[in-house]
N, C-alpha and C positions, 0 to 999 in steps of 0.2 A: 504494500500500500504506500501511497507515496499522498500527503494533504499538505494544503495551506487553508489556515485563517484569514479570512479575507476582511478588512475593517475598511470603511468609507473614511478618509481624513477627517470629516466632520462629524465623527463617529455616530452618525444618521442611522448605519446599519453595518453589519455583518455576518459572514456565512461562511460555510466549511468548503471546498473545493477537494474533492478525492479523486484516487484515480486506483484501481487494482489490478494486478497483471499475475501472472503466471511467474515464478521463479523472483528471484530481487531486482531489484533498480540499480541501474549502473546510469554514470555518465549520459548514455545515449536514449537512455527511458525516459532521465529524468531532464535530457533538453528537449522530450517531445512536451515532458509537461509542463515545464516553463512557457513553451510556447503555447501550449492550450490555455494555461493561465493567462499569458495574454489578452490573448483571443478574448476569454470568456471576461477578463476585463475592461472591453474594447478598445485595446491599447492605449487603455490608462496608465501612468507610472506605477509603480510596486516598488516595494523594498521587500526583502524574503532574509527573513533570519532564518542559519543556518547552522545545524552543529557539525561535528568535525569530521562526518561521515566524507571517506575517501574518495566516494564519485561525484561528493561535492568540492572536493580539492584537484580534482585530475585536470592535467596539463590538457586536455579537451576542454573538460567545465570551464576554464581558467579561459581562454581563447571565446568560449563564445558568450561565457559572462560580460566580458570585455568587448564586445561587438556587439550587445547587446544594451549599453551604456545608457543611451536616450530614454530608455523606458524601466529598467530594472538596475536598481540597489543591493546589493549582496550586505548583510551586516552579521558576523560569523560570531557566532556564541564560544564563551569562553572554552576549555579544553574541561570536561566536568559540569559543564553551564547546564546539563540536561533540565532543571527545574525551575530555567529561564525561558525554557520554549513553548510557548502557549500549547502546539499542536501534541506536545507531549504528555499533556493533558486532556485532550480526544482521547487519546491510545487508551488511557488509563481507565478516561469515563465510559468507553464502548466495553474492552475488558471487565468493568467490575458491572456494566446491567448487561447487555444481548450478551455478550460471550461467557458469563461467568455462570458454572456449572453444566456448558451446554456440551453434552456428548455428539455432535450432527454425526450422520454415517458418512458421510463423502464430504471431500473439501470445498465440492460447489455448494453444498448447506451451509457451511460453516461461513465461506462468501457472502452466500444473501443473506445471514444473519447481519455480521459487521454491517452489510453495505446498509441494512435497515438501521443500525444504530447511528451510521456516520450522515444516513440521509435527516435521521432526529437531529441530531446536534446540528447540522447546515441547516435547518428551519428553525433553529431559536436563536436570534438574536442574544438575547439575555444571557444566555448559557456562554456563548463566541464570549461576549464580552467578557466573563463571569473567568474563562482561562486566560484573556490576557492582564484582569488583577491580580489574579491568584500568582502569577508571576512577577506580580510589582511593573509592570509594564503600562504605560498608558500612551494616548494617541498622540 
């Protein structure tokens, strides 16, 4: 799974943005979803906090970051910063209601569970907001 927290500068509103794929995110997964990101924020600027995950440091990331300049921020959380990342609190809030205790038989259940709890959390405002204080972060 790969999310961003999506906040309006005039903190009007916010919403979750997911994305899930087969196997992990590398580099090249995760500049497809930058650019969906985009997209879905009709090339409005963004800033993307980031922790120290490798395919977000790779000498590709790093080139199209940088070519990417006009519309995206990169602002990289400390090394340990995990409980500065709003989205790391999604993981958390999906794990302990839809995932917690859930035996599904195959992993495309266990899929459309999450994708049920990550589509809860991108419909509440309150809640988006509710993980970027809980992290001491504001707009």
């Amino acid at each position: 799974m790969a999310g961003a927290l999506a906040y309006a500068p005039n903190g009007s509103a916010a919403t979750l943005l997911f994305s899930m794929r087969p196997g992990s995110y590398n580099d090249e997964s995760l500049i497809v979803f930058l650019t969906e990101l985009h997209g879905h924020l009709g090339g409005s600027k963004a800033t993307v906090i980031w922790d120290g995950l490798p395919s977000h440091r790779s000498a590709k990331m790093t080139a199209f970051t940088k070519s990417q300049r006009r519309w995206l921020v990169i602002e990289r959380l400390p090394a340990y910063g995990h409980e500065l990342n709003p989205v790391e609190q999604v993981w958390g809030n999906v794990k302990g209601q839809e995932l917690a205790n859930l035996c599904p038989e195959t992993i495309s259940d266990a899929a459309q569970t999450a994708n049920a709890g990550l589509a809860r959390i991108g419909g509440d405002a309150r809640l988006c907001f509710a993980f970027l204080r809980h992290c001491g972060l504001s707009l």
